[in-house]
ZAZAGU-147120 format. One record per residue (C-alpha): residue number from 1; residue in one letter; chain; x negated, y negated, z negated. Coordinates in steps of 0.05 Angstrom, whole numbers, plus 32768, in hexadecimal, padded with zeros to 4 digits. Each point is the difference from the previous one (the first is absolute). Layout:
pt pos NUM code a unit A px X py Y pz Z
...
! end
This chain:
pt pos 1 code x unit A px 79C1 py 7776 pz 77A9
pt pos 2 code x unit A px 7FE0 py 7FD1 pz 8030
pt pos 3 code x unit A px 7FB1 py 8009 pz 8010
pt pos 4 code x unit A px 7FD8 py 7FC7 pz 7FF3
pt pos 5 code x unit A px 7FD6 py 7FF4 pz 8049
pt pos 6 code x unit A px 7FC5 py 7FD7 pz 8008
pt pos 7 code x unit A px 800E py 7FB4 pz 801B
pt pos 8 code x unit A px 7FDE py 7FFA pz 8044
pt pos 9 code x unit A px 7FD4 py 7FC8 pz 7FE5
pt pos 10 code x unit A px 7FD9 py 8036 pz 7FD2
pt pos 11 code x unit A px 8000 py 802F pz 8040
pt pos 12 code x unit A px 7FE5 py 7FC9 pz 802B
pt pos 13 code x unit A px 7FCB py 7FF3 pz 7FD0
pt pos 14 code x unit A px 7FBC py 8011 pz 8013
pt pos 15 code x unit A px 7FCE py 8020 pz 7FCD
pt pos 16 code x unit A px 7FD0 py 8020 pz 8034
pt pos 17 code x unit A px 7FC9 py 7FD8 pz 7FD7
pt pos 18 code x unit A px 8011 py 801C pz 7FBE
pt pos 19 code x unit A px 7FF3 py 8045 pz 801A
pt pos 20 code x unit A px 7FC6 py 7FEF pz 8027
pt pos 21 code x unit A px 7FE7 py 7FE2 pz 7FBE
pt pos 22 code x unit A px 800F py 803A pz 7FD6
pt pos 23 code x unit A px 7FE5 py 8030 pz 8035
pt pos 24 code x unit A px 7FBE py 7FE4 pz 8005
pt pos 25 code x unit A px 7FFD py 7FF2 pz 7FB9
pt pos 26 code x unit A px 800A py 804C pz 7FE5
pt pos 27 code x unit A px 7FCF py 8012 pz 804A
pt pos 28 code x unit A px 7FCC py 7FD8 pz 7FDA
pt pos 29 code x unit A px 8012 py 8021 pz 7FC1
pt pos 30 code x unit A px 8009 py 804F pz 800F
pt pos 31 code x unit A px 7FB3 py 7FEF pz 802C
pt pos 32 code x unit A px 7FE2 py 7FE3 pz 7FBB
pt pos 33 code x unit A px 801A py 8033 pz 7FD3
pt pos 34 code x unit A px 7FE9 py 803C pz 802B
pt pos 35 code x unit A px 7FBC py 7FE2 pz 8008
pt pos 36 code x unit A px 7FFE py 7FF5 pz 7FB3
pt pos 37 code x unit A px 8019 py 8044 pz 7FEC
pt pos 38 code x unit A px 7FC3 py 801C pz 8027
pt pos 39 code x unit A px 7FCA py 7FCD pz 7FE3
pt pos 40 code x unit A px 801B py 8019 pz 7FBD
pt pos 41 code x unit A px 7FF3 py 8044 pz 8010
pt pos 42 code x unit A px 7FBA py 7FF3 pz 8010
pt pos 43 code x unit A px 7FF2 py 7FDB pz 7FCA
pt pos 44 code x unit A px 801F py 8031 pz 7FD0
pt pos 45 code x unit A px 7FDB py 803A pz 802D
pt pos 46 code x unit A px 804A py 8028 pz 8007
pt pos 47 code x unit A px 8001 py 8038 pz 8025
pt pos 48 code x unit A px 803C py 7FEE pz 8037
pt pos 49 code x unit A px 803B py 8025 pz 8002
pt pos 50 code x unit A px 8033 py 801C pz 802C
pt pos 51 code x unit A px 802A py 7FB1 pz 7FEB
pt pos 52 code x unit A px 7FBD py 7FD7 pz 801B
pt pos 53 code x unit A px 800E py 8020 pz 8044
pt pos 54 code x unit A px 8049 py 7FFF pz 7FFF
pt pos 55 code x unit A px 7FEC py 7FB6 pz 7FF6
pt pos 56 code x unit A px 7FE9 py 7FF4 pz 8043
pt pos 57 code x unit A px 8047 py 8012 pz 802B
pt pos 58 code x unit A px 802F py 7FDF pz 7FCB
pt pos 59 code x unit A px 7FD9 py 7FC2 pz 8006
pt pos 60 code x unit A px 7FFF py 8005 pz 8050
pt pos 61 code x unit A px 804E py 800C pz 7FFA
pt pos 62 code x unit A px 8008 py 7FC3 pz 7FD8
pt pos 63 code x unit A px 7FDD py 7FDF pz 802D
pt pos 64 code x unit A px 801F py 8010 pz 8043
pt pos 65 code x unit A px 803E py 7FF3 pz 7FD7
pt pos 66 code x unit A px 7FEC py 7FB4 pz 7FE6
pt pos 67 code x unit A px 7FEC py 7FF7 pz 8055
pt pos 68 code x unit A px 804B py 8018 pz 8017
pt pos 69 code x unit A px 8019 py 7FCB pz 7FCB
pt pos 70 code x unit A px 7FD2 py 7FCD pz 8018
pt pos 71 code x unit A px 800E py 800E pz 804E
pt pos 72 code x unit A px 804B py 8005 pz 7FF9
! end
């Protein structure tokens, strides 16, 4: 059975912005979600948990990871 390759128009392509786009877009998000997971737990006076510091790296991880898609 012959394999079905990619035409090298749709390899040529460029869609560097699309991923800059959705980089920065879920960058913006992950930052906003963090900051209102935390106003939540003040306003609901939570005790944090071992997840609210776990938080912190995941969200730095993302991050870094969003900037390698963005610089690539």
């Amino acid at each position: 059975m012959e394999e079905a390759l990619p035409s090298p128009a749709f390899l040529s392509a460029y869609t560097g912005d699309q991923v800059i786009a959705v980089a920065v877009t879920f960058g913006i998000l992950e930052v906003a979600l963090v900051i209102l997971r935390f106003i939540a737990r003040r306003i609901n006076k939570s005790s944090r948990g071992w997840d609210d510091f776990l938080i912190i790296p995941g969200l730095v991880a993302n991050l870094a990871q969003c900037s390698l898609a963005i610089s690539q």
